[in-house]
C-alpha positions, 0 to 999 in steps of 0.5 A: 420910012414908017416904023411897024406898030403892028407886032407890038400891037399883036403883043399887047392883044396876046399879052391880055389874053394870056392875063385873061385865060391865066384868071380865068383857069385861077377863078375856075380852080378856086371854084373846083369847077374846071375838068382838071379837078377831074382827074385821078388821084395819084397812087400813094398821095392818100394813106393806105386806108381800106375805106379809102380805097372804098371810097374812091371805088364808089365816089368819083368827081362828076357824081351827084352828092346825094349819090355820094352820100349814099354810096359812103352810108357805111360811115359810122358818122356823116356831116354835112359842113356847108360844101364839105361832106365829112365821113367817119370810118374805123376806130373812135380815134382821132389818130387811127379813124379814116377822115373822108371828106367830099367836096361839091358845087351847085351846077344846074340845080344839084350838087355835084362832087368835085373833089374828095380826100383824106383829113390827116389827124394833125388837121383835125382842128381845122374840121372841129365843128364837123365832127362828133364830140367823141373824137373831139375830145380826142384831139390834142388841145381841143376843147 
C-alpha cells in the first residue's frame, strides 16, 4: 500500500507561504507602507494637548507632507529631519511644549504621511539634532 505524501506536501507549501506573507506584513510595517498604518489613533494613546487635537484634525495618514507641513505652519518651530518632520508648538519648554512629528515615505514621486505622534520630553535627546538650540538647552543632560 502506498503511504499519502500529498498532505505533508500540502503542509510544507502552506507552511512557506505563511513564512512568506509573515515577512512580508514585517517588511511593509517597517517601511510604514502597509494600510494598517492608516488607521486612527486610539483616543487616550497621545497627551490631552489642544495642538494635538489641531493636528490630528488637519493631517491624516495618506496626505502629501507638503500638505502637511503646510497645514502644521503654525508651529513657532519646523525641521525637517530626513523622514521625520518636527513641529514645535506652546511654551519654549522642553517639559511643557507640544512635540509633533510626522512621518512620511516616497510613493510615486511625493512624499506621503504615514504616521505622526507625540515626542514625550523624556525622549527628546533622541530628537537632538532636530530641534532649536533654546529647547536644547533645556534638556537634562544635553549639551
Amino acid at each position: 500500500m502506498k503511504k499519502r505524501k500529498m498532505p505533508l506536501m500540502l503542509i510544507a507549501i502552506l507552511g512557506c507561504l505563511a513564512v512568506a506573507c509573515l515577512l512580508l506584513g514585517i517588511y511593509g510595517l517597517v517601511l510604514g507602507r502597509l494600510d494598517l498604518l492608516a488607521l486612527p489613533v486610539p483616543p487616550g494613546l497621545f497627551p490631552d494637548s489642544p495642538y494635538w487635537a489641531t493636528a490630528v484634525a488637519r493631517v491624516h495618514v495618506g496626505d502629501d507632507r507638503d500638505s502637511a507641513v503646510r497645514a502644521l505652519s503654525d508651529a513657532w518651530f519646523h525641521s525637517e529631519c530626513g523622514n521625520t518632520d518636527i513641529f514645535v508648538y506652546g511654551p519654549n519648554d522642553p517639559n511643557r511644549a507640544t512635540i509633533i512629528y510626522v512621518t512620511s515615505y516616497e510613493k510615486a514621486g511625493t512624499r506621503v504621511v504615514d504616521s505622526m505622534g507625540t515626542i514625550p520630553p523624556e525622549m527628546l535627546s533622541q530628537y537632538e539634532y532636530c530641534l532649536p538650540e533654546s529647547l536644547r538647552q533645556g534638556i537634562g543632560g544635553m549639551r
